[in-house]
N, C-alpha and C positions, 0 to 999 in steps of 0.2 A: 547409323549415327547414334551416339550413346544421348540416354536423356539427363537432360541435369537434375542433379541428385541436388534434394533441399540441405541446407548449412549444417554440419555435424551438431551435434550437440556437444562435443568436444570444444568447440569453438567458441560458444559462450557461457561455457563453465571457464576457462582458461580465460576469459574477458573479466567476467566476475571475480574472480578470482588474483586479478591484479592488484599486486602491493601499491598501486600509488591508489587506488578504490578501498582499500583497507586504510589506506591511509588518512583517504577525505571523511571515511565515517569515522574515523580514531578523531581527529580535528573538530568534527560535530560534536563529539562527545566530549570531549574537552572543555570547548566552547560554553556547552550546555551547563556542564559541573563549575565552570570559570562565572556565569550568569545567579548562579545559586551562593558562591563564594563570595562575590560582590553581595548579593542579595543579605547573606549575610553579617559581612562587616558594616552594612550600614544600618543594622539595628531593628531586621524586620523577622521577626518572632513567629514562634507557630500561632501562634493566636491572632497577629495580624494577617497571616495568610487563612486562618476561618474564617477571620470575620469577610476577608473577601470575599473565599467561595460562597459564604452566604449570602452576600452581596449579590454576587455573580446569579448565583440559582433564584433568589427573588426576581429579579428582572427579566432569564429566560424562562420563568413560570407564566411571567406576565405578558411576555412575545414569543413565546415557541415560535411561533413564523421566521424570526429572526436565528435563531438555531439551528434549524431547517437550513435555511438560506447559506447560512455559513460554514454548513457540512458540503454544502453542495458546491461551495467555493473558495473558501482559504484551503483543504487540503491541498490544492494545486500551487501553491503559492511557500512549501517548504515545511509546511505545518505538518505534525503528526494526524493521522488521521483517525486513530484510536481516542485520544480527551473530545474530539465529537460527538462520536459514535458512544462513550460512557454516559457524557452528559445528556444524550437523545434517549438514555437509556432509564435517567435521572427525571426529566421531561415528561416526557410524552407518556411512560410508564401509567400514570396516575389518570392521563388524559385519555386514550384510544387503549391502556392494557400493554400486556405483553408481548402478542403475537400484532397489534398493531405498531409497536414502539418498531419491534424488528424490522418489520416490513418498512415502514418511513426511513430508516437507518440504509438498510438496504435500497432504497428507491434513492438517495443521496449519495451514495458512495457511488450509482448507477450514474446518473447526473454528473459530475463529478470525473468522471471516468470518461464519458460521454464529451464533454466539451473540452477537454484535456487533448483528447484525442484527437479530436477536430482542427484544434488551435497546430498542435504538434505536425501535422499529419501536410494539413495546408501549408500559412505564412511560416511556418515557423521550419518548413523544409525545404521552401523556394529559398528560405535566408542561407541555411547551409549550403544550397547545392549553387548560390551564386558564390561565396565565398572558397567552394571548393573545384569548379568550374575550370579555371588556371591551370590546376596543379591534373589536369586529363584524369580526375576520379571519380567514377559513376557510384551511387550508393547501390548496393546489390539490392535484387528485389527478391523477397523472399516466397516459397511455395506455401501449400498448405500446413504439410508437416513441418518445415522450417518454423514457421507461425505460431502454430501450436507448441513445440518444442521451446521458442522463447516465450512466450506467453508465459507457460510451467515455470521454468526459471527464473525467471523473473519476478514471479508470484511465490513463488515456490522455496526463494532464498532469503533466509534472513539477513536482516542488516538494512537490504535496499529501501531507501525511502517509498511512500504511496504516489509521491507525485513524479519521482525518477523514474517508477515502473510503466505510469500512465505517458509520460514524452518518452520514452526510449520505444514504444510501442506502438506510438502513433508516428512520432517519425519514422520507424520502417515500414510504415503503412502496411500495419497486416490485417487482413479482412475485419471489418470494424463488428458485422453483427459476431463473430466467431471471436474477435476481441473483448465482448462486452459479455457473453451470453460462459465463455470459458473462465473469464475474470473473477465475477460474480460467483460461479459455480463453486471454484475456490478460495475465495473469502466469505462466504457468507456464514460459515461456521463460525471462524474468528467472531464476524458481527455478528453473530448471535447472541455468542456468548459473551460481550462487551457490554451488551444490552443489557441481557438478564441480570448480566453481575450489578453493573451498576446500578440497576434500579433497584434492585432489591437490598442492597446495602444501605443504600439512604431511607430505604423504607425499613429497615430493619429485617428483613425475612434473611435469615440466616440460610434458612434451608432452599431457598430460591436464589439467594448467592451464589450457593454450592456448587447448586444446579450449572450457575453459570460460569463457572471458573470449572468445573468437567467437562463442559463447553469447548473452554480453550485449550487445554489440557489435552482432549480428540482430536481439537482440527492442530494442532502441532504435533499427534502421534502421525495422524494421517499426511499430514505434508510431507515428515521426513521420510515412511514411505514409500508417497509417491515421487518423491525427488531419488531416492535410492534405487526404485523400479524405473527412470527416465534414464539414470546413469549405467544401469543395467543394458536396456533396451539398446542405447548408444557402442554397447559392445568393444569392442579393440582399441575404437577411437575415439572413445571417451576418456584416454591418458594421453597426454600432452609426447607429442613428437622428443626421442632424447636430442638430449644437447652433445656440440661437438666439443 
């Protein structure tokens, strides 16, 4: 008996890769620039957008706890997970340092990722699988290397949101510590260097900016890659079947 081989990696490149998924993030984008264009015709200036963020930054001075709290929970909820992770950068910098700022950022994005999982993985897969239950479709369950291979991709491709990548990952319930411990692994660069930058910019350290926008600059030399070496690895069937 042959043994079952984990899911191509072909399979969810050709997933991602879907023009009506090109399309939902073209629609966000839109959206986003449509929010900014309003924003504009009703008369709000750059100067009323400082005076906010200064607004904004006096009162997460005053409750960092609340900062914290809110990395650890609205990314799940559609938000970018990056103006966080800047502002924590912004935060906390002054308070615990640099290599503290990181580590809290990162123990949030942890968090975060962590109860996303759980949410998706549990109630929010018994919902699918009653609503698909009818139509005689079992969700496949995925092996180790299957896991790991969407894990990468998923992490690994620009465009996808933080909180798409956290429910499409926990509903395939792939090993949660191997979930968490590979996740991190590969963003924590990004948050590194969101941190850095940002703190240092509002502090003025030019050369500690640098620092952190070379940061990001590595871990998107290294993602493409390690996305180019996945697509490698995947060999023959990592191109899509021709058409008739």
């Amino acid at each position: 008996m042959t043994p079952a081989h984990p899911p191509r990696l072909s399979r969810w490149v050709r997933l991602l890769g879907d023009p009506r998924i090109r399309i939902a993030i073209a629609l966000a984008t839109l959206a986003g620039l449509g929010v900014l264009v309003l924003a504009w015709q009703s008369g709000v200036t750059p100067a009323d957008l400082k005076r906010w963020l200064d607004q904004i930054l006096a009162f997460l001075r005053e409750h960092p706890a609340i900062l914290f709290l809110a990395a650890c929970i609205l990314p799940a909820f559609a938000l970018p997970a990056s103006p966080f992770i800047i502002l924590m950068g912004v935060v906390y910098t002054p308070l615990v340092g640099t290599p503290g700022a990181v580590a809290l950022a990162i123990l949030a994005l942890g968090i975060n990722m962590s109860w996303t999982w759980w949410v998706a993985s549990g109630p929010g897969r018994r919902w699918v699988e009653r609503l698909i239950e009818r139509y005689e479709f079992t969700i496949p369950q995925l092996g180790t290397g299957g896991a790991v291979q969407l894990i990468c991709i998923l992490r690994l491709t620009p465009g996808f949101p933080f909180f798409v990548q956290n429910l499409i990952l926990g509903f395939m319930r792939v090993p949660f510590r191997l979930y968490l411990l590979l996740s991190l692994g590969l963003t924590s660069v990004f948050t590194a260097g969101f941190v850095i930058s940002g703190g240092a910019i509002l502090a003025g350290k030019g050369g500690l900016a640098l620092g952190g926008l070379v940061l990001i600059m590595l871990a998107v030399v290294l993602t493409n890659l390690l996305r180019k070496k996945l697509v490698r690895k995947s060999g023959p069937h990592s191109q899509p079947p021709p058409t008739a």
